[in-house]
C-alpha positions in Angstrom: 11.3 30.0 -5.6 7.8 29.1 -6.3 6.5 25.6 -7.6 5.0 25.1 -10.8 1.6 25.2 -9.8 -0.1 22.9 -12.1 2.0 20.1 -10.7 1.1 20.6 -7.1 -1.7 18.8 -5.5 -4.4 21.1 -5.1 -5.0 21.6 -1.0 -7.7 19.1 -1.0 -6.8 17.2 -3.7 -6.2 13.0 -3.5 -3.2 11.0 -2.6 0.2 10.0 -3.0 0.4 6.6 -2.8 2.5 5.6 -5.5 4.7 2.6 -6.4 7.5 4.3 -4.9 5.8 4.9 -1.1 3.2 2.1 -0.8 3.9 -0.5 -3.1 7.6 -0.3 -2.9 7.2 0.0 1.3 5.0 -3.3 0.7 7.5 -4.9 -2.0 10.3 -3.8 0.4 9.4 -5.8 3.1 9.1 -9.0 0.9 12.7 -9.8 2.0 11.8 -10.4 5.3 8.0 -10.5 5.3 6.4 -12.5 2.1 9.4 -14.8 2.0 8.1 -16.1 5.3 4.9 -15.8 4.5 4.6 -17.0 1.2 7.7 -19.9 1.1 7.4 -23.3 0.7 10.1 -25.9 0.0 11.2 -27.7 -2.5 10.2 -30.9 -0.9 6.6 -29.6 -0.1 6.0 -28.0 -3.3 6.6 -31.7 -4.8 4.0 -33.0 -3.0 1.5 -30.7 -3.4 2.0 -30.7 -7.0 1.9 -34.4 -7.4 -1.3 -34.4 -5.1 -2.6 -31.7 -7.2 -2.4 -33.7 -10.3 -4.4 -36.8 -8.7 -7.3 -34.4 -6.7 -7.0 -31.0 -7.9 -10.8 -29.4 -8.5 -12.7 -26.5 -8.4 -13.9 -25.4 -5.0 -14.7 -22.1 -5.9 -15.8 -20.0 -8.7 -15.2 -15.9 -7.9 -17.4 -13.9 -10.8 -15.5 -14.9 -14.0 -11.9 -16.4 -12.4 -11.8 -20.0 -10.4 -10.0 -20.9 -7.1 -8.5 -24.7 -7.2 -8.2 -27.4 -4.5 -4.5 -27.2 -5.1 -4.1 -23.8 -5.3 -5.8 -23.1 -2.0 -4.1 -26.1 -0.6 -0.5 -24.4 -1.5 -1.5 -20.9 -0.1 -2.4 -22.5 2.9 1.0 -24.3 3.2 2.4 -21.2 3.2 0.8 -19.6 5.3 1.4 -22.3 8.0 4.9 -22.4 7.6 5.2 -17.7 7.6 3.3 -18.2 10.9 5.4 -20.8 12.2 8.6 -18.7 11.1 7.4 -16.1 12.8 7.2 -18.0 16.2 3.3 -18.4 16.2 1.5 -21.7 16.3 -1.3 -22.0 13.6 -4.6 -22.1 13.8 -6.5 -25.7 13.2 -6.8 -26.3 9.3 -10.4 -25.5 8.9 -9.7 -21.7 10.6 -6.6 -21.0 8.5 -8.6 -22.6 5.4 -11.2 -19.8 6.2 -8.5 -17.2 6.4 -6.8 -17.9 3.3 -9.8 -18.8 1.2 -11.2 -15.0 1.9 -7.9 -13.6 0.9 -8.2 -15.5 -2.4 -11.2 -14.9 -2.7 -10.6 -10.9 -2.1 -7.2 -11.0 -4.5 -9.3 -12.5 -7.4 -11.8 -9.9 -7.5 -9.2 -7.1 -7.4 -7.2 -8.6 -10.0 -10.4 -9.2 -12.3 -11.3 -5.4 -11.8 -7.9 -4.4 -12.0 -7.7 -6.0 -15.5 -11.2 -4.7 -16.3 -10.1 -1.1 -15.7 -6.5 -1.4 -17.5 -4.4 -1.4 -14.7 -0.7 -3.2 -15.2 2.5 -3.4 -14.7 5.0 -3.5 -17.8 8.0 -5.3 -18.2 10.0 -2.6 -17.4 8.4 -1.5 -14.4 8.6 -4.5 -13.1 12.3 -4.7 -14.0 13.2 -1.4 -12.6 10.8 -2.5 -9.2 13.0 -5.7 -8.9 16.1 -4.0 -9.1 15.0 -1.1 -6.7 14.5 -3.8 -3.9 18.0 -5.1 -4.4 18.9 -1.9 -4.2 17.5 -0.5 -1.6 18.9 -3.6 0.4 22.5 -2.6 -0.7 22.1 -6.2 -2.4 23.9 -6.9 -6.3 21.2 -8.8 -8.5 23.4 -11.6 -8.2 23.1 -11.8 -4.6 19.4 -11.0 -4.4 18.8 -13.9 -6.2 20.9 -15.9 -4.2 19.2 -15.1 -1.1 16.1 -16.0 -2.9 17.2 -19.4 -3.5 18.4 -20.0 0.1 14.7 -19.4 1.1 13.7 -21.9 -1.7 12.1 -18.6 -3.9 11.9 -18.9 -6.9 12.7 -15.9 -9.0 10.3 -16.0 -11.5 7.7 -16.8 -8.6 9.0 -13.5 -6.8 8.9 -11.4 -9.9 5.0 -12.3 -10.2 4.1 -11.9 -6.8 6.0 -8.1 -7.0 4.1 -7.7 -10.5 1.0 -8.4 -8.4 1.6 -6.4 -5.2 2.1 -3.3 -7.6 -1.0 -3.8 -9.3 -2.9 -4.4 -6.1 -1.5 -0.9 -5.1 -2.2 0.5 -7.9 -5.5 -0.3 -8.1 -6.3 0.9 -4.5 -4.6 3.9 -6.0 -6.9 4.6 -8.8 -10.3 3.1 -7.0 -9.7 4.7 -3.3 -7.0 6.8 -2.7 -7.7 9.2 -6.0 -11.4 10.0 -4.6 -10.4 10.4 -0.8 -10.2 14.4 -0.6 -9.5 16.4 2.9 -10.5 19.7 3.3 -9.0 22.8 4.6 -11.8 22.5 7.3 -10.5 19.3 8.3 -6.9 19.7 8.9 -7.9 22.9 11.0 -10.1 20.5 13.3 -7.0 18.0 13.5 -5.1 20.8 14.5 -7.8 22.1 17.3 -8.9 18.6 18.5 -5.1 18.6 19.4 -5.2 22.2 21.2 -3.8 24.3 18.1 -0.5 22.0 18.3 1.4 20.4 15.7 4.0 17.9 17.0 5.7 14.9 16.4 3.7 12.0 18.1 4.8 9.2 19.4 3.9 6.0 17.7 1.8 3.6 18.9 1.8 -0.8 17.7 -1.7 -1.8 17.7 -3.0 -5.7 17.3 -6.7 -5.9 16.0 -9.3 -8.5 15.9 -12.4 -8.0 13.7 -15.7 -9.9 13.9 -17.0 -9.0 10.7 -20.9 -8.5 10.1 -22.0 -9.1 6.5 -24.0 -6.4 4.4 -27.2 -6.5 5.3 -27.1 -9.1 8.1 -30.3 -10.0 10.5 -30.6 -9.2 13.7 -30.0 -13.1 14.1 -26.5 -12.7 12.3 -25.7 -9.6 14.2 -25.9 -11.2 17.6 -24.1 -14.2 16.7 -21.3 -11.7 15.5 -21.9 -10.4 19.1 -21.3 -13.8 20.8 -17.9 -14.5 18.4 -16.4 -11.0 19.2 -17.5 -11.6 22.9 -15.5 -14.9 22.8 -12.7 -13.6 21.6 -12.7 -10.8 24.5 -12.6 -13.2 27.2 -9.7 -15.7 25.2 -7.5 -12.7 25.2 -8.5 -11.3 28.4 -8.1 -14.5 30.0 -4.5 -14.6 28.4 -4.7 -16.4 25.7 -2.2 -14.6 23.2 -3.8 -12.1 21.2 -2.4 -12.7 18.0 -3.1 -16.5 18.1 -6.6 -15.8 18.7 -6.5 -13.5 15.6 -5.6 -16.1 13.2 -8.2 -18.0 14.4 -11.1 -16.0 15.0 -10.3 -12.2 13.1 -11.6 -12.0 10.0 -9.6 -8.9 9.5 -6.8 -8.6 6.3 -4.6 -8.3 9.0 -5.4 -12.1 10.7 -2.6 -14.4 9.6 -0.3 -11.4 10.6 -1.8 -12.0 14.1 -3.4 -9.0 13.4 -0.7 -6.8 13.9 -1.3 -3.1 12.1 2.5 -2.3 12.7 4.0 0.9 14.1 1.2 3.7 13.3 1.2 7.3 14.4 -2.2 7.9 16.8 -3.4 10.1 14.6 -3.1 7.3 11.5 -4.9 4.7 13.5 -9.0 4.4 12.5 -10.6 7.5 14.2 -13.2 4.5 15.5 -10.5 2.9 18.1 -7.5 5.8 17.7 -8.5 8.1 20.3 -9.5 4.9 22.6 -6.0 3.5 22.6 -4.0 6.7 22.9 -4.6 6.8 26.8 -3.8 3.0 26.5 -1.5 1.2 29.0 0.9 -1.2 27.1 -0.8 -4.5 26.4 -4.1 -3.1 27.5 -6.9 -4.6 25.8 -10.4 -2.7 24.8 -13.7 -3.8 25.0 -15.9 -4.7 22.4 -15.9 -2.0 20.1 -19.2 -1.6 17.7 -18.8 -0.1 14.1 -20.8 -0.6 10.5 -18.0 -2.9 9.3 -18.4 -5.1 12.6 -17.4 -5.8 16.2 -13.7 -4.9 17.5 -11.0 -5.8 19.7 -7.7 -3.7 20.1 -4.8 -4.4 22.1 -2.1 -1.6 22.2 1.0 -3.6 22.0 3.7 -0.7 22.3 4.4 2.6 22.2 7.8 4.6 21.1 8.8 7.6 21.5 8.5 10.3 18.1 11.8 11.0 16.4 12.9 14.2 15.3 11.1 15.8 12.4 13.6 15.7 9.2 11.8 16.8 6.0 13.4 15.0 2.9 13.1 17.4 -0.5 14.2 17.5 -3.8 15.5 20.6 -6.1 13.7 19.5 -9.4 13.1 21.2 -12.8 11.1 19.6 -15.8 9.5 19.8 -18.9 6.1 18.8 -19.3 4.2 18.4 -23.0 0.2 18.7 -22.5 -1.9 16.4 -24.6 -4.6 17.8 -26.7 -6.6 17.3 -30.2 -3.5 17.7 -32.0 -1.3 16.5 -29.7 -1.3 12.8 -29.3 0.6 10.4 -26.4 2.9 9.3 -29.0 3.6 12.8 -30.3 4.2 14.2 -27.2 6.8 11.1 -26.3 8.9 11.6 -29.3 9.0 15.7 -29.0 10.2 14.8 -25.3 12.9 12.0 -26.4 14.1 14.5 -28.8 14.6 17.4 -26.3 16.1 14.7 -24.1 18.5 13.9 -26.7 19.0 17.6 -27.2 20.1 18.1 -23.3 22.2 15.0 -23.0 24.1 16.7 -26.2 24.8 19.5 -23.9 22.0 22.4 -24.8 20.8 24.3 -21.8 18.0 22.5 -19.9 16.5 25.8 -18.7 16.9 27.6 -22.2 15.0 24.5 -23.8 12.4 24.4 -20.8 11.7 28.3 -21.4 10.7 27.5 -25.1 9.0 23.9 -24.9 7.4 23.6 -21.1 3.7 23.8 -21.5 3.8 24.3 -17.6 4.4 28.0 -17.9 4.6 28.7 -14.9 7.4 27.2 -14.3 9.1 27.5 -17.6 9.5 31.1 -17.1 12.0 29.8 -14.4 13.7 27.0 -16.8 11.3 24.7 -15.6 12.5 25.0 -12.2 10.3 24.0 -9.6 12.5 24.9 -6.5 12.6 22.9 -3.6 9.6 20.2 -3.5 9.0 18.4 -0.4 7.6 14.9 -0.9 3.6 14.2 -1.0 3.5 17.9 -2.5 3.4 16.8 -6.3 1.0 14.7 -7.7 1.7 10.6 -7.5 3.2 10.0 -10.8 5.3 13.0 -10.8 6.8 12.0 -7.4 7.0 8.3 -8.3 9.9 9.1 -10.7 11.4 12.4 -8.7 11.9 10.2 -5.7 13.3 7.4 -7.8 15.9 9.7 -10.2 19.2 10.0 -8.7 21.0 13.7 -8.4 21.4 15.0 -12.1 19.6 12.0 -13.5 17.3 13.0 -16.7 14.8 10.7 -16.2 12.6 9.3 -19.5 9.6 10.5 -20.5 6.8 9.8 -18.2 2.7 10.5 -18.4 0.7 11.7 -15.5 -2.7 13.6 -15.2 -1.3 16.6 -17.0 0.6 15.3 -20.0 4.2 14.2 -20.9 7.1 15.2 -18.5 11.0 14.5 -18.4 12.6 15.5 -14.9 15.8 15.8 -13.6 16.8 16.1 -9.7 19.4 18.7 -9.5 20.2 18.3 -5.3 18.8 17.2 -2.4 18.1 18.0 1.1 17.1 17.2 4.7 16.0 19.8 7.3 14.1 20.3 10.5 10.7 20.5 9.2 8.7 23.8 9.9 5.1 24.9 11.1 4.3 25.0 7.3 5.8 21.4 6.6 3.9 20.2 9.9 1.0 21.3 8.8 1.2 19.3 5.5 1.9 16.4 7.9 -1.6 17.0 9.5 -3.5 16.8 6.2 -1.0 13.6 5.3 -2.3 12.6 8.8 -6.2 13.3 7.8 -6.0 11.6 4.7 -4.5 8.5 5.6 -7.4 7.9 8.0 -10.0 8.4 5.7 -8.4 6.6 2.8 -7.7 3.3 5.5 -11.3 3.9 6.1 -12.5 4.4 2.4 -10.3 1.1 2.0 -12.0 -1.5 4.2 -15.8 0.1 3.4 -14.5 -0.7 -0.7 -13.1 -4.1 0.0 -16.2 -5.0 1.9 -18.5 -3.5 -1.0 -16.5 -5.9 -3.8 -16.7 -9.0 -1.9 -20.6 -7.7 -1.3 -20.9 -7.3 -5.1 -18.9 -10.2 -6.0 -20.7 -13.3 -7.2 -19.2 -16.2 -5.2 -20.0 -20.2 -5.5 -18.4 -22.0 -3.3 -18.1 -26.3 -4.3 -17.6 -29.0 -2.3 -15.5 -29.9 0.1 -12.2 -27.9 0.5 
């Protein structure tokens, strides 16, 4: 059965990083990640505060937002005590300082765009994102917020730090991952640089240490940056443990997490260093590795074996209302909650899709859009089909084509194909060049950004 073609992503068309992939992987793993990294206790949070009150100042002002002493002073507390937790020894207080001060300074002017550029989360979403963790971690709300307590999190504290890892996503969403395109040209090179072959690859855990060199630095600059990435060849190559010398000396995102980029597929590791450590040896380190962004140091840390290719998909219908002149956003929500209201009754879903769909190609099918295999509809469309439960009618919902309600009619797994493969290889393609697109657009706000630094930290 074929799929409603306006829905689909066009062949070259941008990503699907959505609140339901990338945020909700990165809000998934605050269980067991943030709470280490961002927890303090009670007894420490006391302190800081009542230090705060006595010496709290401004240390930094980041275009129109400030960083305080106390604010920087907590961040850095809890930083100290996610690296202890995860069996590391910190760095001395003036290198973690440095770490954590960039990542304010980074998270201020995304958060000052994203507010510029309308980007937020509702209640709601929020609401629904909370519960979707408990859920996912086969956890009652009760009992989420139990386990939050043990590790001396506050709940309201969690809900904004979720609230601001969505709109973090979402603003890499709109301001990278929408504009990164990959062409029909480029999957068919993937596939040839590969000798025609589309398999599953084993995947590879890379560490990474980055010795950054600002926009438009001297020659003088450059070789110091040299020197530093140099240094932290021979600490690690003279067995120091690599990510301790991360924290201290990386000036990569990735630092504080000893600069660990996780379980990635070859092919999803920067094209820069990802043919380099393919033919690695475990715990083989690289040389110094040269790039625009900086000088580089990768460690392959482990490698594990590809599992079997199992292709999740959905069986989906929907409805979709197109905005126009006439049309307005709040017309087209009320004509959908009424057609809703209409199916709930019990009136035929395909009968009213057939007469009301504005996608008509597949309204001629009832608004059936067969079987869709994820990353094949655009971000907002899948956001909610991968969130709806079987035979859920989901609420009205807006993406770049107008008003939609959806409902999930089955669902499958199956051994994906030379067809579904071959979607993984642009997926493949475009993760690259959207980690790529990422680090050249971070580096270009914090270029941009107008930064005063005061005092003593």
């Amino acid at each position: 059965m074929p799929l409603g073609p306006r829905l689909q992503r066009p062949a070259s068309a941008s990503s699907f990083l959505s609140i339901s992939t990338s945020a909700m992987r990165s809000v998934n793993v605050l269980l067991s990640h943030l709470c280490l990294l961002f927890t303090l206790g009670v007894g420490s949070v006391n302190a800081l505060a009542s230090e705060s009150s006595e010496l709290d100042k401004i240390i930094a002002i980041v275009d129109d937002d400030i960083i305080m002493k106390s604010e920087l002073a907590q961040q850095v507390e809890r930083a100290r005590a996610g690296i202890r937790r995860q069996g590391t020894e910190p760095p001395p207080d003036s290198v973690l300082e440095r770490q954590v001060m960039d990542r304010l300074i980074l998270q201020k002017i995304q958060f000052q765009l994203a507010a510029r550029t309308g980007v937020v989360v509702t209640e709601e979403a929020l609401v629904k994102a909370v519960a979707d963790i408990a859920k996912k971690n086969k956890l009652t709300e009760e009992k989420f917020r139990e386990i939050l307590a043990s590790e001396g999190y506050d709940f309201n504290v969690f809900r904004e730090d979720i609230r601001q890892e969505i709109i973090l996503a979402r603003l890499r969403r709109e301001e990278v991952d929408k504009r990164v395109q990959v062409t029909d040209r480029e999957v068919e090179n993937y596939i040839s640089n590969r000798n025609g072959r589309l398999e599953n690859d084993a995947e590879l855990k890379v560490s990474h240490i980055l010795i950054a060199i600002p926009s438009g630095a001297t020659d003088s600059e450059q070789r110091a940056a040299r020197v530093k990435a140099e240094e932290a060849l021979a600490r690690v190559k003279g067995g120091e443990d690599f990510s301790q010398v991360a924290i201290a000396m990386s000036d990569g995102l990735d630092a504080l997490d000893g600069g660990d980029l996780g379980w990635r597929k070859a092919n999803e590791i920067p094209s820069l260093f990802g043919d380099v450590v393919r033919g690695y040896a475990i715990n083989q380190i690289s040389d110094v590795i040269t790039s625009s962004t900086g000088y580089h140091v990768i460690k392959l840390a482990g490698r594990r074996a590809g599992e079997a290719l199992m292709v999740e998909q959905s069986h989906a219908r929907h409805i979709l209302v197109s905005l126009s002149d006439l049309v307005t956003d709040e017309e087209a929500v009320n004509r959908l909650k009424q057609l809703r209201q209409r199916i709930e009754s019990g009136d035929d879903f395909a009968s009213i899709a057939k007469t009301h769909s504005d996608d008509r190609g597949s309204a001629l099918l009832g608004g059936d859009l067969g079987w869709v295999s994820h990353g094949q509809m655009v971000p907002e469309f899948e956001e909610v089909m991968v969130a709806s439960d079987v035979g859920e009618l989901s609420p009205p919902f807006r993406s770049e084509f107008g008003w939609h309600i959806l409902q999930v009619l089955e669902r499958r797994k199956y051994d994906g194909t030379d067809e579904v493969l071959r979607l993984q290889a642009r997926q493949s393609v475009m993760d690259r060049k959207r980690e790529e697109a990422y680090e050249d657009w971070q580096r270009r706000l914090r270029d941009e950004a107008y930064v005063e630094m005061r005092g003593e930290k």
